[in-house]
C-alpha positions as CSV (number, residue, x, y, z in Angstrom):
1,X,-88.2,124.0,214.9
2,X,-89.2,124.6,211.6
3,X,-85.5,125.3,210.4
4,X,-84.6,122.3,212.9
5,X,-86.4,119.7,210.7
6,X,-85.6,120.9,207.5
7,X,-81.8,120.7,208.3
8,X,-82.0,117.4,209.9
9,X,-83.6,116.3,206.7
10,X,-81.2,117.8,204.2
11,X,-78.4,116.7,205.9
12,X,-79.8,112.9,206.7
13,X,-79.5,113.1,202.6
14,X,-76.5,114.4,202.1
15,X,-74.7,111.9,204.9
16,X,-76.4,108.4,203.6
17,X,-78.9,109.2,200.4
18,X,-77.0,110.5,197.5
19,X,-78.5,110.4,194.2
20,X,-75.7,108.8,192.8
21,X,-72.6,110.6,190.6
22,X,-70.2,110.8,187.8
23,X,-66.2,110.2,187.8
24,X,-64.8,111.9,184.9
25,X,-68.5,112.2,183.4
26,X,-68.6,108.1,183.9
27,X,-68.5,106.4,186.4
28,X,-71.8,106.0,188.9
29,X,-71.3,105.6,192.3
30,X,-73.5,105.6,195.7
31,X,-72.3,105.0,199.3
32,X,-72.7,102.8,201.4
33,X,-76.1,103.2,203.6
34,X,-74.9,103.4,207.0
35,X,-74.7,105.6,209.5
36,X,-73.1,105.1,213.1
37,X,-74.2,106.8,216.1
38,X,-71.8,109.8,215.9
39,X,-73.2,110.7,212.6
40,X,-76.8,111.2,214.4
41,X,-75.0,113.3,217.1
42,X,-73.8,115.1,214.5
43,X,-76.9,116.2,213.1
44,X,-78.2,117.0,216.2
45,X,-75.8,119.3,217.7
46,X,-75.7,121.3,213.8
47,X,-79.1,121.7,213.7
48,X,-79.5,122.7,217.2
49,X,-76.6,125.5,216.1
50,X,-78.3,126.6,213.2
51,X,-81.5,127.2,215.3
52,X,-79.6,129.5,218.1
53,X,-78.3,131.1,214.8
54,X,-81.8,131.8,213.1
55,X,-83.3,133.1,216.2
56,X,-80.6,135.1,217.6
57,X,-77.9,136.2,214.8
58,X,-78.2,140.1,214.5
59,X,-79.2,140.0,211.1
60,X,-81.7,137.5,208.8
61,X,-79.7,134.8,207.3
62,X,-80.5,132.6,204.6
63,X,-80.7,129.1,205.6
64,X,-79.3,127.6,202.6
65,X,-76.2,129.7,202.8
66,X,-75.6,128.1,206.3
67,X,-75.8,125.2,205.4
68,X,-73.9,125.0,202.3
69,X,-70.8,126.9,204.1
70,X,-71.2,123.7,206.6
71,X,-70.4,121.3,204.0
72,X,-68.0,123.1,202.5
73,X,-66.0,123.5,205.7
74,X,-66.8,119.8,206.3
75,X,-64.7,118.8,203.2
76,X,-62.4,121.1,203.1
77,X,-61.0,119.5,206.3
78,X,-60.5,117.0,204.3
79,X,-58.0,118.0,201.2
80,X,-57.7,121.1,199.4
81,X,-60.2,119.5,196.4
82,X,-62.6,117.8,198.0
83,X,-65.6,120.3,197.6
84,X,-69.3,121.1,197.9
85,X,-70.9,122.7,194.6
86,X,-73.8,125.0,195.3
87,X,-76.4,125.1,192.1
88,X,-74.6,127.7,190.7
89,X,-70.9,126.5,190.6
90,X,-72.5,123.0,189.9
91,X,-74.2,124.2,186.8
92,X,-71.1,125.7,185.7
93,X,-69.1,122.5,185.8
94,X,-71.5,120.5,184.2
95,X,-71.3,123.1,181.2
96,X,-68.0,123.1,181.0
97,X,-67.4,119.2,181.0
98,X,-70.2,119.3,177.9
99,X,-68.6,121.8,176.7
100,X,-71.7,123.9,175.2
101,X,-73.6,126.7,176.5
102,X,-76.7,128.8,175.0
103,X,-75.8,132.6,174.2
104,X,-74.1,134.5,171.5
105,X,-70.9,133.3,170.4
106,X,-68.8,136.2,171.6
107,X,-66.0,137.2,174.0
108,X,-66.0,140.5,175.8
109,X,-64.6,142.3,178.3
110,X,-65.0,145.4,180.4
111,X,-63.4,148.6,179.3
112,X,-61.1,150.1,182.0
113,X,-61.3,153.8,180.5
114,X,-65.2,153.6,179.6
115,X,-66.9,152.6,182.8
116,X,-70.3,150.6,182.4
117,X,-69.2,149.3,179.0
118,X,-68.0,145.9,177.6
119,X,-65.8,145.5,174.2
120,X,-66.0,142.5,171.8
121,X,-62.4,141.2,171.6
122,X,-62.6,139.6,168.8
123,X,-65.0,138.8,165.4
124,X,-67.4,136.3,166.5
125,X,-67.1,132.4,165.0
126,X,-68.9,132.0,161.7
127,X,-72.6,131.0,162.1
128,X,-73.0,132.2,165.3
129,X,-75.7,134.5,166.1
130,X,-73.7,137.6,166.6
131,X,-71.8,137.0,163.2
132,X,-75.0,136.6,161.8
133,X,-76.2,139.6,163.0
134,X,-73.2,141.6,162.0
135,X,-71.2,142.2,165.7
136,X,-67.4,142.9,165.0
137,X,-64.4,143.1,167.4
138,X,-64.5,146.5,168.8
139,X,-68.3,146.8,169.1
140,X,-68.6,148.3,172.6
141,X,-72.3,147.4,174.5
142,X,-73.9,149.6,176.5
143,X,-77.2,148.3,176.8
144,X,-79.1,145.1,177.5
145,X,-82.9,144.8,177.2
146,X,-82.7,148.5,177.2
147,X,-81.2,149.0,180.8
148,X,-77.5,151.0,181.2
149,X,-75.1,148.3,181.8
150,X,-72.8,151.7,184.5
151,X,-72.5,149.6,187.4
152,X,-72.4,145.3,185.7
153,X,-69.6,143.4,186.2
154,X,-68.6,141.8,183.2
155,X,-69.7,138.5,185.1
156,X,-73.0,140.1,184.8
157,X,-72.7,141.3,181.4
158,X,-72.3,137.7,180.3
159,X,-74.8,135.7,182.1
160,X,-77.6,138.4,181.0
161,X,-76.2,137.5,177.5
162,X,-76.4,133.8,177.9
163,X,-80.3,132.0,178.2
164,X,-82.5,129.4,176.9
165,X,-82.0,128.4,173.0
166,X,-84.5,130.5,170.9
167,X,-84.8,133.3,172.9
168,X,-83.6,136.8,172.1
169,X,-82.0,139.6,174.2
170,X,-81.9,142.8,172.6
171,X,-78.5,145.0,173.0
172,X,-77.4,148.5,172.1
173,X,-73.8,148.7,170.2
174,X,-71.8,151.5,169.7
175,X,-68.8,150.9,166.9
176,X,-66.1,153.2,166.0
177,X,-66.3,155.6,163.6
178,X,-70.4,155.8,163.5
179,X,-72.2,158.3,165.5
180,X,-75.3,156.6,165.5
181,X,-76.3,153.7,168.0
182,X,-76.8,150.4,166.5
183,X,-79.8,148.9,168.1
184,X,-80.0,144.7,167.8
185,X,-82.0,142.0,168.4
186,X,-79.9,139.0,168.8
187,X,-81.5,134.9,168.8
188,X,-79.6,133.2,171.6
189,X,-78.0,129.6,170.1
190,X,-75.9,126.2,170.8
191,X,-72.0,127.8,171.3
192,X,-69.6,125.3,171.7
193,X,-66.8,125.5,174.0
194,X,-63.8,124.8,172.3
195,X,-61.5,123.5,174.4
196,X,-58.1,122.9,171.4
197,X,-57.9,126.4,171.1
198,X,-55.1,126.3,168.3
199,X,-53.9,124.5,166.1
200,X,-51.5,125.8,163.1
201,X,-48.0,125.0,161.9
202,X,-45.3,127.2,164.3
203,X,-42.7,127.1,161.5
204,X,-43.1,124.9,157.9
205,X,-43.0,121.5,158.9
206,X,-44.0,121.6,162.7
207,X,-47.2,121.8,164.0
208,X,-48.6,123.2,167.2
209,X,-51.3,122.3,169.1
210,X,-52.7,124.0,172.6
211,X,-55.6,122.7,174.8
212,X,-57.1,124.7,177.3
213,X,-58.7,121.9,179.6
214,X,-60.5,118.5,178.8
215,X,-63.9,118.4,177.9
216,X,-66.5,116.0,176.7
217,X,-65.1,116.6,173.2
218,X,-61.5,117.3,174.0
219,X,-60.4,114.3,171.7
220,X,-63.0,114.9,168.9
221,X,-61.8,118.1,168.3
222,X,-58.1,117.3,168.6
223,X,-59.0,114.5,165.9
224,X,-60.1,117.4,163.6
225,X,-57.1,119.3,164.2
226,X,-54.6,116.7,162.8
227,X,-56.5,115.9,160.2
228,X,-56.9,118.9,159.5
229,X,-52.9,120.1,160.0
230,X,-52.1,116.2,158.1
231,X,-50.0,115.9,161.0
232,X,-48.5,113.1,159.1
233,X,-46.9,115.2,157.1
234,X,-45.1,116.6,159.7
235,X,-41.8,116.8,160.8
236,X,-42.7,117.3,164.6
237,X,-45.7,118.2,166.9
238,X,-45.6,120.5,169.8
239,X,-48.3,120.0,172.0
240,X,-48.8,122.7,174.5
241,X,-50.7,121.6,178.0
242,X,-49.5,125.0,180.2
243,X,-51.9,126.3,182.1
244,X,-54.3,122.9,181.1
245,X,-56.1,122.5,184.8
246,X,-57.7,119.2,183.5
247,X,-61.1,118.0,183.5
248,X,-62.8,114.9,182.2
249,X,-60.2,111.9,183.3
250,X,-62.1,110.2,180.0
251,X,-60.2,113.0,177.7
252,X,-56.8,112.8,178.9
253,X,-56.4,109.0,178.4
254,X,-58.3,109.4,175.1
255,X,-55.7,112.3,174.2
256,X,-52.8,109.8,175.3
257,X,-53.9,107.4,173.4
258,X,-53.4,109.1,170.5
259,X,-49.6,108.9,171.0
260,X,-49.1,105.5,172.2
261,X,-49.3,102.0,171.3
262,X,-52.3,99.6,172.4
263,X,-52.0,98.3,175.8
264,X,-49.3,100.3,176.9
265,X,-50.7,101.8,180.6
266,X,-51.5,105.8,180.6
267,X,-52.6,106.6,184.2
268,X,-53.5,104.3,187.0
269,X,-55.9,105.1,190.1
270,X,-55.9,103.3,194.1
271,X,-58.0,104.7,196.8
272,X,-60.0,102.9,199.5
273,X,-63.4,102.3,198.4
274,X,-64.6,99.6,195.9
275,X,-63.5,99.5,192.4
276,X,-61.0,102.8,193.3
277,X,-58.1,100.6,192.3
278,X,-57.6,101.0,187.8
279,X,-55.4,100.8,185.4
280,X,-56.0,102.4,182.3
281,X,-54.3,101.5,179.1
282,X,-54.6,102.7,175.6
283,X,-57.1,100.8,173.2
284,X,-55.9,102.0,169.8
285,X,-53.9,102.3,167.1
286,X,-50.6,104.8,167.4
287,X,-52.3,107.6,165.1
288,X,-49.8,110.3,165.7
289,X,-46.0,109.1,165.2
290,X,-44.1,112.0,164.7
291,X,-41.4,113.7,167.0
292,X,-43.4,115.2,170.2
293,X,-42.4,117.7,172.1
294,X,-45.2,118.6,175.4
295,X,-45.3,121.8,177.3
296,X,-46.2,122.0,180.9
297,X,-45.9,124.9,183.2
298,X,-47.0,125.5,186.9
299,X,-50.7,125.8,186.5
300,X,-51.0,122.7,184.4
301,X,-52.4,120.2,186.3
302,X,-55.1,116.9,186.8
303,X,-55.6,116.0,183.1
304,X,-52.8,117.2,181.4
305,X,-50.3,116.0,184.0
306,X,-51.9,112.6,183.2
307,X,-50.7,112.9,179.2
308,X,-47.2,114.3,180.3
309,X,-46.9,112.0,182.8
310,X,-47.5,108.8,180.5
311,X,-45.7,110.5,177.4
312,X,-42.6,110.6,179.4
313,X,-42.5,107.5,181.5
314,X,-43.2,105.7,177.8
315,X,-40.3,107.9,176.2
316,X,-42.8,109.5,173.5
317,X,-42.2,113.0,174.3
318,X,-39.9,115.4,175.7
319,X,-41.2,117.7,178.0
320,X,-40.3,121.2,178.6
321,X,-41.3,123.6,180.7
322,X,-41.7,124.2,184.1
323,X,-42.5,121.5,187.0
324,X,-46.2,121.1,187.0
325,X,-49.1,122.0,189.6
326,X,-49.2,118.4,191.7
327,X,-52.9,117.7,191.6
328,X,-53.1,113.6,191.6
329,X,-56.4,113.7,193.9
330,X,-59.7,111.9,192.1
331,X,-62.5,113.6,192.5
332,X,-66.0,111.8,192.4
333,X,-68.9,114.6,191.2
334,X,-72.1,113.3,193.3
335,X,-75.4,114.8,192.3
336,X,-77.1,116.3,195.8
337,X,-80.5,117.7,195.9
338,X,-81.4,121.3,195.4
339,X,-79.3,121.2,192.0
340,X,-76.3,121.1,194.2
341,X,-73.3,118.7,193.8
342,X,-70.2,117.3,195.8
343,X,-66.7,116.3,194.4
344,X,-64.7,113.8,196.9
345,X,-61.5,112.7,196.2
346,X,-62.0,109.1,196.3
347,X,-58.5,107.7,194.5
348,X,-54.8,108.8,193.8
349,X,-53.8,109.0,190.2
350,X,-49.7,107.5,189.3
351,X,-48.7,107.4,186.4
352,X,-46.9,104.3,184.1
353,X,-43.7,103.9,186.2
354,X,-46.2,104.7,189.7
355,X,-44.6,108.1,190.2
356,X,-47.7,109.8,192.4
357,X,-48.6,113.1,190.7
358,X,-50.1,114.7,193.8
359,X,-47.5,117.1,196.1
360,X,-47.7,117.4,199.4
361,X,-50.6,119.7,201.2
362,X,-50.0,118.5,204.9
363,X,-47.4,120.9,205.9
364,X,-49.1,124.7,204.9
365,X,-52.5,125.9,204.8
366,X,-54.5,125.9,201.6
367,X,-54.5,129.0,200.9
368,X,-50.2,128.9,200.2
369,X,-51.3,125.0,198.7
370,X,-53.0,127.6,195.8
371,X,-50.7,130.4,196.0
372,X,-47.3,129.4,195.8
373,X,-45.7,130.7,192.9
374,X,-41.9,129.9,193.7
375,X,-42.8,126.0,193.8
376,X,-39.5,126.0,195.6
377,X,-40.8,122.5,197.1
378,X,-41.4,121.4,193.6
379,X,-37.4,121.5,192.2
380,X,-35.6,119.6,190.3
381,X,-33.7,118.5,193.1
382,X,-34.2,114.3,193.7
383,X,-33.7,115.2,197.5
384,X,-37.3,113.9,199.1
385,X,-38.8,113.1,196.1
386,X,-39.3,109.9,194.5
387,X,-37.1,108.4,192.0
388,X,-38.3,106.3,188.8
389,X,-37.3,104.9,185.5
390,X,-39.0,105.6,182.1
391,X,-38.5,102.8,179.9
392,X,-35.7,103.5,178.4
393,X,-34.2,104.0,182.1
394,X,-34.2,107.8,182.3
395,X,-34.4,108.9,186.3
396,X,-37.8,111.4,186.2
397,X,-38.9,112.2,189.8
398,X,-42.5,111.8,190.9
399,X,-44.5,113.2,194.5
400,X,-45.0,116.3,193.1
401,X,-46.0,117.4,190.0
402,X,-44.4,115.9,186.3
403,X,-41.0,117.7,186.4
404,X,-39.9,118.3,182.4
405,X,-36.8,116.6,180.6
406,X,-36.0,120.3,180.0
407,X,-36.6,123.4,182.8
408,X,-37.8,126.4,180.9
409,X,-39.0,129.6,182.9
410,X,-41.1,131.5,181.7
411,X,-40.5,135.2,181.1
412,X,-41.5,137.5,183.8
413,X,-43.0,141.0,182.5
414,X,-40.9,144.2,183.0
415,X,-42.5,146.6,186.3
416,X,-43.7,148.7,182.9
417,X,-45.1,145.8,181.0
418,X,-47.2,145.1,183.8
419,X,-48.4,148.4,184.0
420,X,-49.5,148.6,180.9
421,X,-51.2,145.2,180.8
422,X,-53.6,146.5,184.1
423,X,-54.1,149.9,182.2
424,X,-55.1,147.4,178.9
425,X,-53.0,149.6,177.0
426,X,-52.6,147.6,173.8
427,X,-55.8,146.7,173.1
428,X,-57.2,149.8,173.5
429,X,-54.6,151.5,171.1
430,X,-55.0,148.9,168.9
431,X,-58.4,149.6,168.3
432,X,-57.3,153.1,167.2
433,X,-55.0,152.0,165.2
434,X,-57.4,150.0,163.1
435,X,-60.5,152.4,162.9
436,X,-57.9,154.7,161.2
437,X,-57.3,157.2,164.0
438,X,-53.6,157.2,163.7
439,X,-52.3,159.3,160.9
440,X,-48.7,157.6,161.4
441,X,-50.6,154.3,160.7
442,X,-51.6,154.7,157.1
443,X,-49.2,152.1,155.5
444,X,-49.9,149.7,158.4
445,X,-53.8,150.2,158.2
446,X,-53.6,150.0,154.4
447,X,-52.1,146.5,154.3
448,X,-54.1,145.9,157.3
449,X,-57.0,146.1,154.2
450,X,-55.8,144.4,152.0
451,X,-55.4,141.1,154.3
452,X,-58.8,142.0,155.7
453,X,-60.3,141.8,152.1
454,X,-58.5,138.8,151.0
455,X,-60.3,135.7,151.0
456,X,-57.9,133.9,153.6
457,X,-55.1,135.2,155.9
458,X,-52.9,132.8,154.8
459,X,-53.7,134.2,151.1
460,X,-51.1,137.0,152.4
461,X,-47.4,136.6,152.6
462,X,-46.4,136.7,156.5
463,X,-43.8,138.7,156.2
464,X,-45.3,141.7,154.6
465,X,-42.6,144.5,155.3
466,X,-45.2,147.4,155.7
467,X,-47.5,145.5,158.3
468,X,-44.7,146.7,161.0
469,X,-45.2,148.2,164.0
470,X,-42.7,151.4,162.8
471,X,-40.9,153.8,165.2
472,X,-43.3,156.4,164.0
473,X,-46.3,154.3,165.1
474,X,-44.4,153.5,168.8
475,X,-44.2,157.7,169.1
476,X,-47.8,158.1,168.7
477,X,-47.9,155.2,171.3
478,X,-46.2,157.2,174.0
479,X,-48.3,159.8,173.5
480,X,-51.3,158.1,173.8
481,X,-49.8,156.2,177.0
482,X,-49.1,160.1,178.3
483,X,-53.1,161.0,177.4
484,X,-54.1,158.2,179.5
485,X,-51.3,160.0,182.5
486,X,-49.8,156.5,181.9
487,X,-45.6,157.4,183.8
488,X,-43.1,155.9,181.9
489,X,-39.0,156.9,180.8
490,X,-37.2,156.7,177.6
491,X,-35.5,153.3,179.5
492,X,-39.0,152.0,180.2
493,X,-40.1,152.2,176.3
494,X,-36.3,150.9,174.7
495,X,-36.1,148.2,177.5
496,X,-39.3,146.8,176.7
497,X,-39.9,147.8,172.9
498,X,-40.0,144.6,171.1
499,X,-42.6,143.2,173.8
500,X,-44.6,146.4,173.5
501,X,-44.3,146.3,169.4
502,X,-45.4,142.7,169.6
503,X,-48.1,143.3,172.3
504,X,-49.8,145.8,169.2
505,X,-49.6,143.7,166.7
506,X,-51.3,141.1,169.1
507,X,-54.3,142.3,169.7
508,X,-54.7,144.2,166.4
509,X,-54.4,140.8,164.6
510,X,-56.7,139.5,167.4
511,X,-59.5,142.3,166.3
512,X,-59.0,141.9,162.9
513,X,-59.0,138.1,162.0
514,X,-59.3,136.1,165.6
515,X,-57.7,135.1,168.6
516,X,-55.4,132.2,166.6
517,X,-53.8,134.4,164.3
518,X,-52.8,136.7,167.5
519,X,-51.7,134.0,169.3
520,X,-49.1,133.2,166.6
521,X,-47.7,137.2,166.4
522,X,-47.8,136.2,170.8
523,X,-45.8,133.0,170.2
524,X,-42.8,134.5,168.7
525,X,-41.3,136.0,172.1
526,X,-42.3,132.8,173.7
527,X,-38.9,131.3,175.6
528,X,-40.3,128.1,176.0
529,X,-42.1,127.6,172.7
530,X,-38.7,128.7,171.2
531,X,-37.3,125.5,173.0
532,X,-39.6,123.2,172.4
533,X,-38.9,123.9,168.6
534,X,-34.8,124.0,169.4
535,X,-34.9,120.4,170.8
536,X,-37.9,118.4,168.5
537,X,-34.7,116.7,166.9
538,X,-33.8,115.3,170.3
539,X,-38.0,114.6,170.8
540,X,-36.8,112.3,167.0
541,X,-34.2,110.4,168.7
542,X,-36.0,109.7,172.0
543,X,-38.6,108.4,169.8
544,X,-37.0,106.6,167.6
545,X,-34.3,104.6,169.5
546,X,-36.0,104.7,173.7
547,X,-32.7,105.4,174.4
548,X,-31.8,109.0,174.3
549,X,-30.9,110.6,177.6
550,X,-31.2,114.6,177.8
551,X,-29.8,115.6,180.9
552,X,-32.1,117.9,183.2
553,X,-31.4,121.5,181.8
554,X,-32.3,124.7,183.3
555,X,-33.0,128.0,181.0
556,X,-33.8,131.4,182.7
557,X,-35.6,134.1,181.3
C-alpha cells in the first residue's frame, strides 16, 4: 500500500501538476488542470499493477524504474519523439543546450588493443586544465583516484573525469617513449561545448563552416567565426549542417537570420494547444551576403533542416547533399519532479513556402522510423510528396525531410576500410609514427617537427613535399596491419590506398595540432564538399538574380 500511494501521488503530478517547461530553452508552459474520470481510472488500475508487481515479481524491483518505463511507453504511443527523461538523460540535455560542462577539457577514447585503457585523441584547448597540466594527444590513462580503470567503459571513464568546479581527480598517464608513470593531480574547470566545430577557408577565397548541433551559444560562436574568417572578404561560404540533429529552435532562426533580410519568415510552427500557432521571421540586418552553399545529409535533422529549409524556399543558398532526416515535431521540455523531465511534441514546424518538414511515421514501427538508411521513401521523386515554390518559383518538395537543389551521396567505405576503421587502425599507427617508431618515417617525422615547433600551422607551407605519406611508410603499414593479424590482399591495399594514405595523415595531424587541422587533410576526399565548392558560382547567380534554376542532379559515389 505503501508503493500504492506513492505512485498514485507521482503520477497525480505528472498527469495535472507540472512544474512548468522550456520550448527551445524559452518558452514556459503548464497544462491545463483537469482531469476526467478516465484519467482517475487510470491511476487506479497502474497502481494496483505495480503493487501485484512489488509483491509478487520473482526478483526486487526498483520502483522508480517501473514507473519511469510506464511513462515512457505512455508517450511513445504517441510519436517517435515524444519522450520521458529520467534525471540522468535530463541532466544531459540541459548540459548540452548550455553547452558547458565541469571536467577536463579533453577527448578520449578506449584503446581496442590495450584493454582497460583510454587515449587522449587530441592536445587539449589552451587554458584548460589538462593543457595546463601538460596532457598531450597520446597520453594513455590507466588510473583514476588510484583505482585500475580494466573493466570502465569509456562512458565511465568520462563521467569519473567530469565533477563539481574546483575539485580535483587525480589520474595516472602513461605517454610514449617514457618508462616511468606520470602521476597528476588535475583541478576540474568550466569546458565549453563548442558546438561550430570548424571554421577555416577550404580553398583561398571560400570559407567553410560546420556546426555540430545548436546550443545556447550556437550563434555567438558562429558570429566569432566570420569575424574571425572576414567572411566578407570572401568569395563564397560553405556551410556544412550534415549530421546537425538540431537543438535549441532559438539558434537555428538566430543562424538563419544571419543570411536573410529582416522580416522575411524562417520557420513557422501550428499545433493544437494555445499559442502553438508562430511565425518566426528574421529581425536583423543581412550580415553575411556572400554566395552560400549548405550541406545536409540523412542525419541532419530538427534545427538545421529549419536553416536549409528557409535558405532554400528564400533562394539564398544551394543545397547539396543528401535528403534530410524528416523531424518537424516540436518538442516542449517540461520540468517533472525527481530531477526528471518530459519532451511533448506540441506543434509542427513548415518552413517559408509551408512545406511540412516531418515524414511520415504511421506506416512502420519506430525502430525502422530510426533505422532506415535507404530513405527510399524520402526520393527525389514528387510522387506523394508535396510540391512548392521558392520565390523565385523553383519546384522543392516538402512531407519529408529538405530534399537538396543537388543529390550528392556520400561515399560508402570499401569491406577493408571498414575493417580497419573497427580495428582503429590509423590512429593507432599514427601514434607510432609520431613518437618516432618508424624508421621509414624519418623525413615525415622531421617535418612533422618542424611544423610542431613553429609558432603557427599556418606559418608552414601546405604543400610541404616531404610531409607525404610515401610508399615506404604504407609497407611498414601492412606490416603493422599483419602484427595486429589484421587479413588483407595486395587488391585490398591499391583499391583503397589514397583513403588509407589520407586516413594516416588524419589522425596524425589530429594528434599533433587538433581535430580542425585533421579535418581539413579529411575533407579532401570528401564527394560532397568537392561539389559544394564546384557549384558556389551557381550558389552567386541564385543569389544574385532569384532566378536561377539548377535542375535536380544526382551524383553517386
Amino acid at each position: 500500500m505503501k508503493h500504492r500511494f506513492t505512485v498514485c501521488a507521482l503520477l497525480v503530478i505528472l498527469a495535472s501538476s507540472l512544474a512548468g517547461g522550456i520550448f527551445s530553452g524559452k518558452v514556459s508552459a503548464k497544462p491545463e488542470a483537469t482531469e476526467d474520470i478516465s484519467s482517475k481510472e487510470f491511476l487506479i488500475h497502474f497502481s494496483e499493477a505495480l503493487d501485484v508487481i512489488q509483491r509478487n515479481y520473482v526478483d526486487n524491483v526498483n520502483p522508480d524504474r517501473l514507473i519511469y518505463s510506464a511513462i515512457k511507453g505512455m508517450l511513445r504511443s504517441l510519436d517517435p519523439h515524444s519522450n520521458f527523461l529520467d534525471p540522468k538523460e535530463f541532466a544531459s540535455l540541459r548540459e548540452d543546450q548550455h553547452g558547458r560542462y565541469y571536467g577536463l577539457g579533453i577527448r578520449v577514447r578506449a584503446l581496442l588493443h590495450d584493454r582497460g585503457r583510454v587515449v587522449i585523441v587530441e592536445p587539449p584547448l589552451i587554458g584548460t586544465p589538462a593543457e595546463k597540466k601538460g596532457l598531450r594527444a597520446g597520453d594513455v590513462i590507466t588510473r583514476i583516484e588510484g583505482e585500475p580503470i580494466d573493466d570502465w567503459t569509456s562512458e565511465e571513464v568520462v563521467n569519473k573525469l567530469r565533477g563539481p568546479r574546483g575539485t580535483e581527480v587525480n589520474i595516472t598517464v602513461e605517454r610514449p617513449g617514457i618508462p616511468e608513470r606520470l602521476e597528476l593531480s588535475v583541478e576540474r574547470d568550466e569546458i565549453p561545448l563548442y558546438t561550430v566545430t570548424y571554421a577555416f577557408e577550404v580553398k583561398p577565397g571560400v570559407g567553410y563552416i560546420k556546426i555540430d548541433r545548436f546550443s545556447e551559444s550556437t550563434s555567438d560562436e558562429f558570429s566569432d567565426k566570420i569575424k574571425e574568417m572576414e567572411v566578407e572578404k570572401l568569395s563564397g561560404l560553405i556551410l556544412d549542417l550534415r549530421d546537425n540533429p538540431g537543438g535549441l529552435l532559438s539558434q537555428a532562426i538566430d543562424i538563419s537570420d544571419f543570411f536573410l533580410p529582416r522580416r522575411e519568415t524562417i520557420v513557422s510552427t501550428k499545433g493544437r494547444a494555445r499559442g502553438a500557432d508562430k511565425i518566426y521571421r528574421a529581425d536583423g540586418a543581412e550580415r553575411v551576403k556572400i554566395p552560400l552553399v549548405v550541406l545536409i545529409n540523412r542525419h541532419s535533422a530538427s534545427g538545421s533542416e529549419i536553416v536549409a529549409g528557409a535558405l532554400q524556399d528564400h533562394d539564398r543558398a544551394l543545397i547539396v547533399g543528401e535528403t534530410s532526416f524528416g523531424k518537424g515535431l516540436v518538442q516542449s521540455v517540461y520540468t517533472l519532479g525527481n530531477d526528471t523531465g518530459m519532451a511533448l511534441t506540441t506543434a509542427k514546424y513548415y518552413t517559408p513556402s509551408e512545406r511540412l518538414i516531418q515524414r511520415d511515421y504511421s506506416v512502420s514501427s519506430f525502430e525502422y522510423y530510426y533505422m532506415n538508411e535507404s530513405r527510399a521513401d524520402l526520393s527525389d521523386s514528387v510522387s506523394g510528396r508535396e510540391v512548392r515554390k521558392t520565390d523565385s518559383g523553383r519546384t522543392v518538395l516538402g512531407g519529408g525531410g529538405i530534399t537538396p537543389d543537388i543529390t550528392v551521396s556520400a561515399r560508402e567505405l570499401e569491406r577493408f576500410e571498414k575493417v580497419l576503421e573497427s580495428k582503429d587502425a590509423f590512429f593507432q599507427y599514427a601514434r607510432r609514427l609520431t613518437s618516432g617508431q618508424v624508421a621509414a618515417a624519418e623525413g615525415f617525422t622531421r617535418q612533422l617537427n618542424k611544423i610542431e615547433a613553429a609558432e603557427s600551422i599556418e606559418t608552414i607551407p601546405e604543400t610541404l613535399p616531404e610531409l607525404v605519406i610515401t610508399e615506404e611508410i604504407l609497407a611498414d603499414f601492412k606490416d603493422y596491419l599483419r602484427s595486429l593479424n589484421i587479413e588483407f590482399s595486395e587488391e585490398d591495399i591499391n583499391d583503397s590506398q589514397d583513403f588509407i594514405k589520407r586516413r594516416i595523415k588524419q589522425d596524425v595531424f589530429t594528434s599533433s595540432f587538433g581535430l580542425q587541422e585533421g579535418y581539413k587533410i579529411r575533407v579532401q576526399g570528401d564527394a560532397q564538399l568537392l561539389k559544394a565548392l564546384e557549384v558556389l558560382p551557381e550558389a552567386k547567380l541564385l543569389m544574385t538574380s532569384g532566378r536561377t534554376k539548377p535542375a535536380m542532379q544526382n551524383q553517386g559515389n
